[in-house]
Every structure is written in C-alpha cells, then in structure tokens.
C-alpha positions in Angstrom: -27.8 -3.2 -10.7 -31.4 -3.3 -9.3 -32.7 -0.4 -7.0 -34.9 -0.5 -5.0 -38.1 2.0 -5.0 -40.4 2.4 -2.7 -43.2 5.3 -1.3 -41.5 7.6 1.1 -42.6 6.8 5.2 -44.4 8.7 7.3 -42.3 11.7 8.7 -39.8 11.8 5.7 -39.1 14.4 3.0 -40.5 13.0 -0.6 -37.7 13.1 -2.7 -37.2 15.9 -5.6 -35.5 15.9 -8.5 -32.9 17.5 -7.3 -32.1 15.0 -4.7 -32.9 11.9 -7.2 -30.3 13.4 -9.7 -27.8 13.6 -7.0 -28.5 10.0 -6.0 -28.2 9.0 -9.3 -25.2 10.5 -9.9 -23.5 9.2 -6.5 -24.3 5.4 -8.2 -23.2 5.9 -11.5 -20.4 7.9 -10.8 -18.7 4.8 -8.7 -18.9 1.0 -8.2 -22.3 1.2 -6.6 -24.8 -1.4 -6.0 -28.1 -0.6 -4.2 -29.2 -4.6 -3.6 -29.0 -7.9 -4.4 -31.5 -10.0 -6.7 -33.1 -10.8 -2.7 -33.0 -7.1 -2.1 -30.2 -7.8 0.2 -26.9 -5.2 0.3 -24.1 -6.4 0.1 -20.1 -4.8 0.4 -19.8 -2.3 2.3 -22.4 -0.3 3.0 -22.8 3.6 3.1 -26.6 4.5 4.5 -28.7 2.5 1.7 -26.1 2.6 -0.9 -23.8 -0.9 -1.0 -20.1 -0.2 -2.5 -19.0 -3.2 -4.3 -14.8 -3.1 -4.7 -14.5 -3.8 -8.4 -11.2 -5.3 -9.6 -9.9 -2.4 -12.0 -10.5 0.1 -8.5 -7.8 -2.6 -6.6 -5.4 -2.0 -9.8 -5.6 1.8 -9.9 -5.3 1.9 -6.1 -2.6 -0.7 -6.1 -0.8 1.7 -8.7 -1.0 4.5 -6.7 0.9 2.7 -3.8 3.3 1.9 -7.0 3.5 5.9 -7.4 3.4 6.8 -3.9 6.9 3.9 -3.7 8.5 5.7 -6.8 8.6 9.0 -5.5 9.6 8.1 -1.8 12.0 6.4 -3.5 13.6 9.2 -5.7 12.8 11.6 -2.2 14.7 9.5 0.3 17.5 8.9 -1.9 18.3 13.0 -2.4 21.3 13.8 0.1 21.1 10.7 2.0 23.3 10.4 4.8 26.2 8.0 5.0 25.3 5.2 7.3 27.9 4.4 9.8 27.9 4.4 13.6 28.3 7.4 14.3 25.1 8.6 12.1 23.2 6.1 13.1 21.7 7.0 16.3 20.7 10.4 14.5 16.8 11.7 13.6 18.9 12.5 9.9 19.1 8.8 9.1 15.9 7.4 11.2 13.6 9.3 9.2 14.8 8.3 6.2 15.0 4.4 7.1 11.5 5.0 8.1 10.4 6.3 4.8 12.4 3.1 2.7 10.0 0.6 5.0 7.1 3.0 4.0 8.3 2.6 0.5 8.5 -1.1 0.1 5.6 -1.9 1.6 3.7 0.1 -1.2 5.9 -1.0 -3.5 5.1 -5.0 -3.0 1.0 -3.6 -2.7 1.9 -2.0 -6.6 3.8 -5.1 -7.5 0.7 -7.5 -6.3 -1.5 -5.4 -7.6 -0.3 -5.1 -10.9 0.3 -8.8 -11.1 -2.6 -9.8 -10.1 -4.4 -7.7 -12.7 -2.7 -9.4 -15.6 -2.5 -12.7 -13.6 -3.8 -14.7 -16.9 -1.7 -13.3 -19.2 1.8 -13.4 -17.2 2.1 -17.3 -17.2 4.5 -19.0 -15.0 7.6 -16.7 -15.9 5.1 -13.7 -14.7 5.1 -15.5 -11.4 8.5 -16.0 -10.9 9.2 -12.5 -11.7 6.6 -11.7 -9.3 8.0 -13.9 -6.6 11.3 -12.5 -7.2 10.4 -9.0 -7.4 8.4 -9.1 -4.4 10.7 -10.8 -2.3 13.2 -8.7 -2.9 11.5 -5.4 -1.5 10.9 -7.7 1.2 14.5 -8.3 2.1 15.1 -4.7 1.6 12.7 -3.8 3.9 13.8 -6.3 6.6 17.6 -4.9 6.4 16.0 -1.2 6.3 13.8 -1.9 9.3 17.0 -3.7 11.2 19.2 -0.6 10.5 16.4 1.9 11.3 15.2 0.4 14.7 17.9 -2.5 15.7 21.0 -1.2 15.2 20.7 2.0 16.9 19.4 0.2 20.2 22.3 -1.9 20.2 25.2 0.9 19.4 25.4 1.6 23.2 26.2 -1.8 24.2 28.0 -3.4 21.5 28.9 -0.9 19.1 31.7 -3.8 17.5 28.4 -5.7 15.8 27.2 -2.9 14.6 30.1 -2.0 12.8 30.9 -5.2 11.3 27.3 -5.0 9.9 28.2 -2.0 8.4 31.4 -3.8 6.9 30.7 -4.2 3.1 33.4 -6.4 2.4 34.0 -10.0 2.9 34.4 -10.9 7.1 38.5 -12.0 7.6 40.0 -13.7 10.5 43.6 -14.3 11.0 
C-alpha cells in the first residue's frame, strides 16, 4: 500500500490527529488501497480512498448468499402449500415460489463462490461436483420460476396442461 501525502490546499482544514487516526483506521480496517506505484487509484473508488475487492471478501460474501439460501430454504419449506390447480393462482403459493428462485440463485452464488475459493485444491472431481451441483439449482429454479409465473397465466385457458404438469406419475395413453 503506498499513500499518498501531501500539504493541505488553500481553503482546506489541516488535518488533526483525530481525523488522521480515523483515516487510518478506515484503511486498515478493510481492503483499502489509497494508489498505485504511478499514484493512480484504482477499484472502486470512495472520495480519495480506492477499495480493492480481495478474494477471501468474494468467499465470505459468496457464503453469506450460501446462508441467506439455507435458511430461505428451511423458511419456505414450513407449511408449504400443496401445489395443484386450484392453489396455484393463490398469493399462498406465489410468494413462496418467489422465495425458492430467490433461493437458488444465492445458492449457485455460495456454490461458485466456494468453489472457486478452493478451485486448486478440488481437481477435476471438484468440478464436476460443481457442475453438477450448480446445474441442478439451476433446473430447480427454472421449474420453480415456470410454476410461480407460467402456470398460473395459463390456468384460465388451458387448465388440462397445467394439470398434467402437475401429474407426478408416468404420462398413459390408451
């Protein structure tokens, strides 16, 4: 980290100690770079004060989606309604639907996240667990997102596909 001093202009306050400590604290107390060997910023800036995103802030953040995913999962999943067509059309069910496409969209941010923090130690069965783990979450939320916003749009006029979607068994025709 290099910072930067220089001899207050004309018209501003001269720093104290108070203030300096403050600013001290603000750049050790994060991932805080002031300038570049040019004197450049760089990141994103706040004021004169550069934030660089380190990689160990993208894990913790990507395990707080992880967090966030675990308990909308266990939340959702307390008295759930059943989904059929009559229930489906009903605020009772969208908001729940709404929250399981919240959920695995954090959930594949965790997932990526924490892969991609032990991305030299997992190998090529780490990637294929990621791969499968991630696209699974994505299929969920596909079939979440069709039965929250498709289906109910589509009970009025053909309420016979939405039911065989519902169907769980095999489809028979005689």
């Amino acid at each position: 980290m290099i910072l930067i001093v220089r001899p207050p202009a004309e018209g501003e306050r001269t720093p104290t100690i108070r203030t300096a400590r403050s600013i001290l604290r603000r750049i050790t107390s994060a991932s805080y770079t002031v300038a570049d060997s040019a004197g450049h910023p760089h990141g994103f800036t706040i004021g004169r004060i550069a934030m660089t995103v380190s990689p160990s802030f993208l894990v913790r953040g990507a395990g707080a989606a992880a967090v966030a995913a675990g308990a909308i999962f266990v939340g959702v999943n307390i008295n759930h309604p059943h989904l059929d067509i009559d229930s489906i059309t009903t605020t009772e069910l969208a908001i729940p639907n709404t929250l399981k496409v919240l959920m695995c969209a954090l959930a594949v941010i965790g997932i990526t996240g924490m892969y991609l923090g032990q991305v030299r130690r997992n190998g090529v069965l780490g990637l294929v667990g990621y791969l499968v783990l991630s696209a699974g979450y994505l299929l969920i939320m596909c079939t979440t997102f069709a039965a929250a916003y498709v289906l109910p749009s589509l009970t009025e006029t053909d309420p016979s596909y939405v039911q065989d979607a519902f169907s769980t068994g095999p489809v028979v025709t005689r």
